[in-house]
Structure formats: C-alpha cells, structure tokens
C-alpha positions as CSV (number, residue, x, y, z in Angstrom):
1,X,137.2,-186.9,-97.2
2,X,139.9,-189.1,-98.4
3,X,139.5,-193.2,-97.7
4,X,140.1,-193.7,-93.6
5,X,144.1,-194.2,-92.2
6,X,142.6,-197.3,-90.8
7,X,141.8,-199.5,-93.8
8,X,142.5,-202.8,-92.2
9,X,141.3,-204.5,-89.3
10,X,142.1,-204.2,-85.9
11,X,144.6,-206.1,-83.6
12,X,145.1,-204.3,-80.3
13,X,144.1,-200.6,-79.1
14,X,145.0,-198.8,-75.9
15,X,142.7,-196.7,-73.6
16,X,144.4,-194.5,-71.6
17,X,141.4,-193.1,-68.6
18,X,139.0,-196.0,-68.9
19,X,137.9,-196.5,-65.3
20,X,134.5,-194.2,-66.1
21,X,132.6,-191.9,-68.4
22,X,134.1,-191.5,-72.1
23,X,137.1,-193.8,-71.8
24,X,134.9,-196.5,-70.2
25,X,132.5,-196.2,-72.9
26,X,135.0,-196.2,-75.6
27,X,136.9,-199.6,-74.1
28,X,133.0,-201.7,-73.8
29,X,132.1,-200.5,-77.0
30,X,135.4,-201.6,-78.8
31,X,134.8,-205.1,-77.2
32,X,131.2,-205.4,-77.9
33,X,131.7,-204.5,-81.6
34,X,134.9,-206.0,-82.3
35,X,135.6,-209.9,-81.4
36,X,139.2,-210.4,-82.5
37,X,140.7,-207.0,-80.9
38,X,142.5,-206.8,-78.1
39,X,141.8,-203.7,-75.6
40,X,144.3,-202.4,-72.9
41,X,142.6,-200.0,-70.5
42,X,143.8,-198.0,-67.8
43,X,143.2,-197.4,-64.2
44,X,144.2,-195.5,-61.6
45,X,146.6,-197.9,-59.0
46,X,144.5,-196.3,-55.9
47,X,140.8,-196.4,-57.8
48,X,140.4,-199.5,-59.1
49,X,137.2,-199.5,-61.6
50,X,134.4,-201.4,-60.7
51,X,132.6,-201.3,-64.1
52,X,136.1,-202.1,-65.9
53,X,136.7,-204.9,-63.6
54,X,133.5,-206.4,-64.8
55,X,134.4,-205.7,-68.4
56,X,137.2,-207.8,-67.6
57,X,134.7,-210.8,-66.3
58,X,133.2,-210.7,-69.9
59,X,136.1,-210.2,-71.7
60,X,138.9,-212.4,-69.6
61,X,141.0,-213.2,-73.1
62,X,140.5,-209.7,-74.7
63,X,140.9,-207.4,-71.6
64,X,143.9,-206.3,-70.3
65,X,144.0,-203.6,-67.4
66,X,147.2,-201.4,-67.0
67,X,147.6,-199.8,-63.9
68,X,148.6,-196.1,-64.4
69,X,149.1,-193.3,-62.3
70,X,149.3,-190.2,-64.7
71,X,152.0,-188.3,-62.9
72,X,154.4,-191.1,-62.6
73,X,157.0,-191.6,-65.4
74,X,157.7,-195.2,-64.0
75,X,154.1,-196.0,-64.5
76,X,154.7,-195.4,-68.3
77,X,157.9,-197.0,-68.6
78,X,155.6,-200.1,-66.9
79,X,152.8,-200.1,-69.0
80,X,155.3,-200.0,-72.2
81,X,156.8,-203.1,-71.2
82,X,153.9,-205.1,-70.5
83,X,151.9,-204.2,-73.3
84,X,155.2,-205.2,-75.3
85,X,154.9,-208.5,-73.8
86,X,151.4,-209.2,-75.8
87,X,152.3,-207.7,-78.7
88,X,154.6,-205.5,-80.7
89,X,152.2,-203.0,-82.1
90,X,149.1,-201.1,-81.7
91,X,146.6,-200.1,-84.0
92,X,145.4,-197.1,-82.2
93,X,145.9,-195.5,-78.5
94,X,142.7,-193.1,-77.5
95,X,143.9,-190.9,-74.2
96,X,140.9,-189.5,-72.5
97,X,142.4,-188.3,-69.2
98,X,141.3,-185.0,-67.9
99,X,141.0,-182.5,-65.2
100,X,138.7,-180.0,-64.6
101,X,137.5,-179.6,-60.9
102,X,137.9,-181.5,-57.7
103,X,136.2,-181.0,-53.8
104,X,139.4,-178.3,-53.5
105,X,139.4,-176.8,-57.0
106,X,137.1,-175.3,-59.2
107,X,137.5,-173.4,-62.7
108,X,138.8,-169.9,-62.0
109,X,136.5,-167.1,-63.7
110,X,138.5,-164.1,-62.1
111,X,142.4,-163.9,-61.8
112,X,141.9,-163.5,-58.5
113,X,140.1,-167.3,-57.8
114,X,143.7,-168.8,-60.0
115,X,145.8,-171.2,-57.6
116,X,149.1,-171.7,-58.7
117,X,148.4,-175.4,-57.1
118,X,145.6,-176.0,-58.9
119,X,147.0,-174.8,-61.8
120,X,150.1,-177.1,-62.0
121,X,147.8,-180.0,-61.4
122,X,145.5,-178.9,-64.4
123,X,148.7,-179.3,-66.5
124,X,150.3,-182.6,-65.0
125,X,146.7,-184.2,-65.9
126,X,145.7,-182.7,-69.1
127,X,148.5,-181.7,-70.9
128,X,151.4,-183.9,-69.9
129,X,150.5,-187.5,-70.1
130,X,149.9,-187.4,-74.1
131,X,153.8,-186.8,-74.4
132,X,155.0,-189.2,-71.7
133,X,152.6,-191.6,-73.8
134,X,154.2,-191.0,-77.1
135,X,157.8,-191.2,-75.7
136,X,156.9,-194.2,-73.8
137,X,154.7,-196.4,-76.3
138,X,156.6,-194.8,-79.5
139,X,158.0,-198.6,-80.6
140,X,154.3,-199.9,-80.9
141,X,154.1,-197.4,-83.5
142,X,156.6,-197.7,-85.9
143,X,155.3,-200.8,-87.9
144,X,154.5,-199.6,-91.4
145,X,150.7,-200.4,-91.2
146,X,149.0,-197.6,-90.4
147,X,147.7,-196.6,-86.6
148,X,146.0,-193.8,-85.0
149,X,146.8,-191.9,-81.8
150,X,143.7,-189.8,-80.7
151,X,143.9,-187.5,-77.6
152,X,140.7,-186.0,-76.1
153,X,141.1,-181.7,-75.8
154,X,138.7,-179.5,-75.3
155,X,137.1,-176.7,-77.6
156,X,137.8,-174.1,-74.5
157,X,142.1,-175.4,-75.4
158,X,141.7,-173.1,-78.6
159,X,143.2,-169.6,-78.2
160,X,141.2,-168.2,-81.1
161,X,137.9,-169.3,-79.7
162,X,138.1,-167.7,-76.7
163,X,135.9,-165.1,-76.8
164,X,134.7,-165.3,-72.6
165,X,137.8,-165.5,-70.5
166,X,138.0,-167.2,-67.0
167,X,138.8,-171.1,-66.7
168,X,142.6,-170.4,-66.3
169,X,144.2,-173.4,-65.8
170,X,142.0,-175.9,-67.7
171,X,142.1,-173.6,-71.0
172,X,145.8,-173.1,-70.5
173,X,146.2,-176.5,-69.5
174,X,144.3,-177.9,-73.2
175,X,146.2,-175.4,-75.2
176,X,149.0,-177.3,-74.0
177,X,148.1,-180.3,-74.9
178,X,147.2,-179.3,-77.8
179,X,150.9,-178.7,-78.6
180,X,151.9,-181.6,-77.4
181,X,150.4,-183.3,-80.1
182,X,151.3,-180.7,-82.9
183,X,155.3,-181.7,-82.6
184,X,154.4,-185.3,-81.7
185,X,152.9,-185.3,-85.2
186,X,155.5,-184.2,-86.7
187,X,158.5,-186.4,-84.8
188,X,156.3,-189.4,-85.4
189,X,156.3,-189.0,-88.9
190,X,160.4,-188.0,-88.4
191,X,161.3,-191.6,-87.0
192,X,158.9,-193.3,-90.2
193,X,156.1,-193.7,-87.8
194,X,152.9,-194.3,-90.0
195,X,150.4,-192.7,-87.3
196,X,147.9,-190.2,-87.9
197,X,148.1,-188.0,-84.4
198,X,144.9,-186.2,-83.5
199,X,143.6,-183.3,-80.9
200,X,139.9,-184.3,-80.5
201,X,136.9,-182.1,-78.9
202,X,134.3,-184.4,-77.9
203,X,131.9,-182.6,-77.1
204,X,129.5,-181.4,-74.4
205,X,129.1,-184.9,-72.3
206,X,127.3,-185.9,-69.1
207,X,130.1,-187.2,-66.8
208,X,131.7,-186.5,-63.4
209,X,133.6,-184.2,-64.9
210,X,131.1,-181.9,-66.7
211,X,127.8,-182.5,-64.3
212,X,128.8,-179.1,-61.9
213,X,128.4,-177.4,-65.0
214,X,125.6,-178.8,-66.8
215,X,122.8,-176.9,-65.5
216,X,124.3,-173.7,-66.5
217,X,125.6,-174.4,-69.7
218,X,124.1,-173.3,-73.4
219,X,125.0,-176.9,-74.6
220,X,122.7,-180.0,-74.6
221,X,125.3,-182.8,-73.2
222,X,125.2,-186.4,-74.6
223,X,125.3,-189.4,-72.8
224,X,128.6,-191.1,-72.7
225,X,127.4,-193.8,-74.2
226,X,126.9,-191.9,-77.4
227,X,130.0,-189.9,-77.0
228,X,132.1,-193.0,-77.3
229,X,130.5,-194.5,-79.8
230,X,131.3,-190.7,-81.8
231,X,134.5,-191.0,-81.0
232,X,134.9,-194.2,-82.2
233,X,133.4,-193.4,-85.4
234,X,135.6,-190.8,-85.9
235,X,138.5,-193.0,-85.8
236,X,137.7,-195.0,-88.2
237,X,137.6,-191.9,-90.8
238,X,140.8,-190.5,-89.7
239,X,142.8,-189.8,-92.7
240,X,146.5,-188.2,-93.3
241,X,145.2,-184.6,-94.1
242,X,143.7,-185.0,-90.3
243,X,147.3,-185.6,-89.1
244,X,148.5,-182.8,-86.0
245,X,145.3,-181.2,-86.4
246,X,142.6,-180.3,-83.7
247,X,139.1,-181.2,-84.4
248,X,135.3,-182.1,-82.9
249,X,134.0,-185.5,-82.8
250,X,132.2,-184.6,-86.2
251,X,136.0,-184.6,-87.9
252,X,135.1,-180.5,-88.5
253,X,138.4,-178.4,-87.4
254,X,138.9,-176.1,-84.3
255,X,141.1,-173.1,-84.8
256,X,144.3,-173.6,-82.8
C-alpha cells in the first residue's frame, strides 16, 4: 500500500456521534494517544453524554463538545462556525452516526413489516448527515495539507453483497450513504480539496446498536474499544488510491 495520506502530525479531528459505543471510543482513544491534538465530539442537544462529559473533565484544554442534532441543518451551519472559531482546518472528520432499530422500529425482513416512517428516518440518520457535513465543514478542508474524512457504512449498504434480502430501510439507507460519499470525493477534489473521502465497514461490534442482534448472528462482535482503535489505525494508512472507495476496517474493499 502506498505511504499513508496522513504523513504529518495531527492538529484537530472531528467526531461526529461520540456520546457512546464506536464514536466514543474513537474520541478517548485520540486523546489518550495523542497530546497535542485537538478533538471535537458531538452530542445529541437532548442526550447529553455522561462518559464524554467526563472526557471533557480530563481533557478540559483538548475537548470540545458540539452540540448536534442530525436532522437539523442549523445545527450544521452552528457547529461550522464554532469549530471555525478554534481553528481553520481539520485534519480528519470520522462520522459514526447510525440507525438501526429503536423501541418502535425494528429491521424489516419481509416487505410487509417496511414502514414508510421508519424508513425515512433510517435515511435522515444514516445517509444524510455525511453530505450536510461536507457542505457544511467544506472550508476546513481546503488547506493543501492533506486530511481525511472517514464515514462509518455498513457491509449490508453494498448492493452486490446482498445475497439474503430483508433489512429494508437500513440497507437502502447505507447504499445511500454510500453515494454520498462517491460524488463528495469527487467535488472535494473539484474545489482543490486535498482530502482522501472514505466509506468504512467497521465491522461486527458490541453496542446499543448491534446487541438485539448479537445472539443470532454468524459474526463474533468486538468490543468497542477494539473497534475504535481499528478504525483509528486505519486512518492513519489511508492513501489516495483509497479515495471515494468503500472498505472494512482492515482497508480490504467492499463491492459497491
């Protein structure tokens, strides 16, 4: 694999879905590891996060928490100019919001169990944010070092691989995204944007969002801990033939 995008070290890096599992994990491990960066993590305005709050305890000069409701452009448009205040570019912005299921919704494995609700939902969370992010932050990323945005997918997004059916909305919802960051690849590089845009499977993970599930499934799933700490891994070997493409937290591609 060619020499990683990231060749230099690290100012400031955005976590977008950092109140709990992978994004948490992700946000602790940058500041454990890494005493000069700067982190901005999100929460939810109406679910503060406990554990990122005490983060912030440890890390009072290096921690900055953006409040950010997903489905609310001015939220965005917020963030942007607040993050702009500290500084005028990031290195890399990780987005690990998701939705699979809820107390109302559950993955649909018949046509008849789809939910036209649910389904909209499913896209506003996993599909949407990623391009309100890049139209939003896309000024932090036009310096001419380099910089990394990295978007957590899933390997149930890819068309190709769907060899089972059912979950509806949330495979519909990833192939989306998935999209999404094809073209904002491409524009990024359009407007002399030296960013390296990436669609990334994490893998099977033990977290709110997975732990319905995980009794049932084929795959062993990871603590979050250790996915995070992948993730982060991978990040560091991202390199410009990776750039619009959709891959697992090993760096190995996913078929579209």
């Amino acid at each position: 694999m060619p020499s990683s995008h990231l060749n230099q070290p690290l100012g400031a890096i955005l976590v977008v879905g950092a109140s709990q599992g992978i994004g948490l994990q992700i946000a602790a491990e940058l500041l454990e590891t890494n005493a000069s960066l700067c982190v901005f993590a999100t929460e939810h305005p109406s679910r503060p996060s406990l554990s990122l709050n005490k983060l912030l305890a440890q890390y009072p000069d290096r921690l900055h928490i953006l409040r950010l409701d997903a489905l609310e452009e001015r939220d965005y448009a917020q963030m942007f100019t607040e993050i702009s205040h500290k500084t005028q570019k990031l290195d890399a912005l990780v987005n690990c919001l998701g939705f699979l299921h809820s107390d109302e919704f559950k993955p649909e494995k018949r046509i008849k169990d789809f939910n036209p609700e649910h389904s909209l939902y499913a896209f506003q969370v996993n599909s949407l944010p990623v391009v309100m992010l890049a139209k939003h932050l896309m000024p932090l990323f036009r310096s001419p070092s380099p910089s990394v945005i990295m978007s957590l997918s899933a390997r149930v997004g890819s068309i190709r691989d769907n060899g089972t059916g059912g979950w509806y909305s949330y495979r519909s919802s990833k192939a989306a995204h998935n999209m999404f960051i094809k073209n904002i690849a491409i524009e990024l590089r359009r407007n002399k944007c030296n960013s390296v845009v990436v669609s990334v499977h994490p893998g099977p993970t033990q977290s709110r969002l997975s732990e319905p599930f995980q009794s049932t499934s084929p795959y062993d799933f990871v603590d979050a801990v250790d996915t995070g700490r992948s993730l982060l891994s991978l990040m560091m070997q991202v390199d410009e033939s990776m750039n619009g493409c959709f891959v697992d937290w090993k760096a190995e591609p996913i078929h579209w």
